[in-house]
C-alpha positions in Angstrom: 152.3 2.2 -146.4 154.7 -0.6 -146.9 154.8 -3.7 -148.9 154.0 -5.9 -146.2 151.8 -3.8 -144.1 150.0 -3.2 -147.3 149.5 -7.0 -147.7 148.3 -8.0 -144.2 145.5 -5.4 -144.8 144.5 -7.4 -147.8 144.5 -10.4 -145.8 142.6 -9.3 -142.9 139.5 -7.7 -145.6 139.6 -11.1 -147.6 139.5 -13.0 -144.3 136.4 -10.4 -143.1 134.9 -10.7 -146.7 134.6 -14.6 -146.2 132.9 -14.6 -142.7 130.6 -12.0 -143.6 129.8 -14.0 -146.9 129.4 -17.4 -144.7 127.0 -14.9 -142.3 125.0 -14.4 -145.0 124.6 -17.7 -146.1 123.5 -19.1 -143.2 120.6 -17.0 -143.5 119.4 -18.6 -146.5 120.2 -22.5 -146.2 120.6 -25.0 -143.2 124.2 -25.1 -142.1 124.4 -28.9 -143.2 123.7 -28.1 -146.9 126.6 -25.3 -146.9 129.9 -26.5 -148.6 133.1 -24.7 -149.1 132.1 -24.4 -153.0 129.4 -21.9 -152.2 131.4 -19.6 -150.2 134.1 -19.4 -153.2 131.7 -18.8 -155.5 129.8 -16.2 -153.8 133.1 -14.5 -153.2 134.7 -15.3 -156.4 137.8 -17.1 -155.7 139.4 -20.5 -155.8 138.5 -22.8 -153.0 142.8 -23.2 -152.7 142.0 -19.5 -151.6 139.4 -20.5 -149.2 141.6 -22.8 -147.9 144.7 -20.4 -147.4 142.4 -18.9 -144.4 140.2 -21.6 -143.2 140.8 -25.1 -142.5 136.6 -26.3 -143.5 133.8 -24.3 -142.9 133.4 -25.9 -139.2 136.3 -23.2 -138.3 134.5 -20.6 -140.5 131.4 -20.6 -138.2 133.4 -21.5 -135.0 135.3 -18.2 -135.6 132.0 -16.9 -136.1 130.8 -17.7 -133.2 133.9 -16.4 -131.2 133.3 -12.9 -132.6 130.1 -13.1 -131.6 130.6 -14.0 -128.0 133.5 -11.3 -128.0 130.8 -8.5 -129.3 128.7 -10.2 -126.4 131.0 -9.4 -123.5 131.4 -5.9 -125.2 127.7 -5.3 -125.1 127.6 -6.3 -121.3 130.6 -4.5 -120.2 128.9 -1.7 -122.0 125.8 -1.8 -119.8 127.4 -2.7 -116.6 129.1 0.8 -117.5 126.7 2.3 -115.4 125.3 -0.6 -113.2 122.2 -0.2 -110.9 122.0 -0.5 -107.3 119.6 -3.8 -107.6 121.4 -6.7 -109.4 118.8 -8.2 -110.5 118.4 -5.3 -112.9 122.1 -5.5 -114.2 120.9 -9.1 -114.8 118.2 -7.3 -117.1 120.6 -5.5 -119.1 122.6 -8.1 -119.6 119.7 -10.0 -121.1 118.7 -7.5 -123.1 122.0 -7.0 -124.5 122.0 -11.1 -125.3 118.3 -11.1 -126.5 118.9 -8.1 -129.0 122.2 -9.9 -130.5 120.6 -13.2 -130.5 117.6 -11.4 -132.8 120.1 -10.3 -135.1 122.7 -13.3 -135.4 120.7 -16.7 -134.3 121.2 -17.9 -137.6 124.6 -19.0 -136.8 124.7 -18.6 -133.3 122.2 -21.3 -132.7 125.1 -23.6 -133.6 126.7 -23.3 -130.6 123.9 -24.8 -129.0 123.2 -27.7 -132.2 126.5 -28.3 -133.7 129.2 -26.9 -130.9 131.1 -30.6 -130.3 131.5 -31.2 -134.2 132.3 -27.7 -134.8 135.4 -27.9 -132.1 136.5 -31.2 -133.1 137.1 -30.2 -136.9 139.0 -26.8 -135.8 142.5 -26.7 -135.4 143.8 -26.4 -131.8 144.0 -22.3 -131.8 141.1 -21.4 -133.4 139.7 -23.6 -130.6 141.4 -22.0 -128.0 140.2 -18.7 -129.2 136.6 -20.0 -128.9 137.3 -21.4 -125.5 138.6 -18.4 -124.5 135.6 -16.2 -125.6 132.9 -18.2 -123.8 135.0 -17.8 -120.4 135.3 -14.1 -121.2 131.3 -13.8 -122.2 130.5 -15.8 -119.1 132.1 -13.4 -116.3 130.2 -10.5 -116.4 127.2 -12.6 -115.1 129.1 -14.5 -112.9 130.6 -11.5 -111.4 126.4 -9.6 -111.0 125.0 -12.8 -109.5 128.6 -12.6 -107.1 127.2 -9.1 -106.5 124.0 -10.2 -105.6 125.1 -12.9 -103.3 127.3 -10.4 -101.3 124.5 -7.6 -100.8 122.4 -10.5 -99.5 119.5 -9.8 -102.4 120.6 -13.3 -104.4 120.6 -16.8 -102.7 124.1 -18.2 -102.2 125.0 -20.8 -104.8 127.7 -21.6 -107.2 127.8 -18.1 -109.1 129.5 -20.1 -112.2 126.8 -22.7 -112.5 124.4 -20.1 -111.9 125.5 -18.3 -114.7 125.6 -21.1 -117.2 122.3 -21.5 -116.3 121.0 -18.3 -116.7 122.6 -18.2 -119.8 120.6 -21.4 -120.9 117.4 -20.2 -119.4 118.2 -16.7 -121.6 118.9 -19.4 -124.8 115.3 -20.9 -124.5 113.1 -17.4 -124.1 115.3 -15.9 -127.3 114.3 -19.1 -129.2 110.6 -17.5 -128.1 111.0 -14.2 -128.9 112.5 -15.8 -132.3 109.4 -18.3 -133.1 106.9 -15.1 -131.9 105.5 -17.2 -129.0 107.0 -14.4 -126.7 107.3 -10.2 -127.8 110.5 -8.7 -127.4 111.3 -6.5 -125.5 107.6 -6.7 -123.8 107.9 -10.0 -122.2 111.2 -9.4 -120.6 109.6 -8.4 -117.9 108.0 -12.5 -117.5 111.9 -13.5 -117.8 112.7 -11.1 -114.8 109.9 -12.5 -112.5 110.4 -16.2 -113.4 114.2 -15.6 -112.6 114.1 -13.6 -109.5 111.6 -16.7 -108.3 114.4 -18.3 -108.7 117.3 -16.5 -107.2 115.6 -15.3 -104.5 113.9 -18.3 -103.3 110.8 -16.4 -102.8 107.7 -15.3 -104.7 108.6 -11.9 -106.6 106.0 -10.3 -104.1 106.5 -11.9 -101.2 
C-alpha cells in the first residue's frame, strides 16, 4: 500500500470514527446540549482535528442524516427486489424497511424533522447537496410503487410525488408511536396498511 493510499484510509476511519462517536452521543443528550468539545474528547483529539473534517457539528449530523437516507433507499431497493403483484403491499415493505431503521436510528434522525432548516443553513454548499441529493434518491422508490399503483388502476390518480412525501410523513407520525409504545411494532402495521389504503383507494378497505 502506498503512502498516500495508506493515508486516505486513515482519513476515511477517523472521519467514520467521529460520526459514529456523534451517533452515540445523541443517544445520551439532546442535540442542543452537544458541542464540538464533547466529540474531541470522547475521540481523543484536538478540536483543530475535528475541524480538519467537519465544518460544526450541524454538518456532523447533516451527513448523518444523508447516510441514513442512503441506507434507506438500499433497504427499499432491497425489498422491491422481489416486488408483489399488489402495490399496496410493496408499500408495506417499504414501511417496514423505514419503521425498523427509524427504531434503531431516531435519535438523530428525528432531526430532520426538528432541526433540518438550521442544520442546512450551517453546512457548506456540498455537504448540502449531498443531503439534497439523498432525500430525492430515498423518495423515488415510493414515488415510483404508488406510479405502479396508479397504472394497474388499484391506487387513485394523484400527484405520485406529493403522494409520496405524504406517505412518508404519515410513516414519520406512526414510527414516533411505535417509538413512545402507544402503537406495537411490527403488530400494528397492519392499522397503517388499512388507514392508508382508505386513503389511496378512496374506498373503505372492505368495500
Amino acid at each position: 500500500m502506498g503512502v498516500q493510499e495508506r493515508k486516505e484510509r486513515e482519513k476515511a476511519a477517523r472521519r467514520a470514527a467521529i460520526l459514529d462517536a456523534a451517533k452515540k452521543l445523541i443517544q445520551e443528550k439532546p442535540y442542543d446540549a452537544i458541542i464540538m468539545e464533547d466529540l474531541s474528547t470522547r475521540l481523543e483529539i484536538s478540536r483543530a482535528t475535528l475541524y480538519l473534517y467537519f465544518k460544526n457539528k450541524e454538518e456532523i449530523y447533516t451527513t448523518l442524516l444523508t447516510m441514513g437516507m442512503r441506507e434507506l433507499e438500499a433497504g427499499y431497493a432491497e425489498a422491491l427486489g422481489t416486488s408483489a403483484p399488489e402495490p399496496m403491499e410493496n408499500l408495506v415493505k417499504c414501511a417496514v424497511v423505514f419503521f425498523s431503521f427509524y427504531m434503531g436510528n431516531h435519535s438523530y434522525f428525528d432531526l430532520l424533522v426538528t432541526n433540518r432548516d438550521h442544520l442546512l443553513r450551517e453546512c457548506r454548499p456540498e455537504v448540502r447537496k449531498e443531503f439534497e441529493e439523498a432525500g430525492s434518491s430515498v423518495i423515488k422508490p415510493i414515488v415510483q410503487v404508488f406510479r405502479a399503483g396508479m397504472d394497474q388502476g388499484k391506487f387513485q390518480r394523484q400527484d405520485p410525488d406529493k403522494m409520496a412525501y405524504l406517505l412518508r410523513a404519515i410513516a414519520i407520525g406512526i414510527a414516533v408511536g411505535f417509538r413512545e409504545g402507544n402503537l406495537r411494532f411490527p403488530e400494528d402495521v397492519i392499522l397503517m396498511k388499512d388507514v392508508v389504503l382508505y386513503g389511496l383507494l378512496g374506498k373503505k378497505p372492505n368495500a
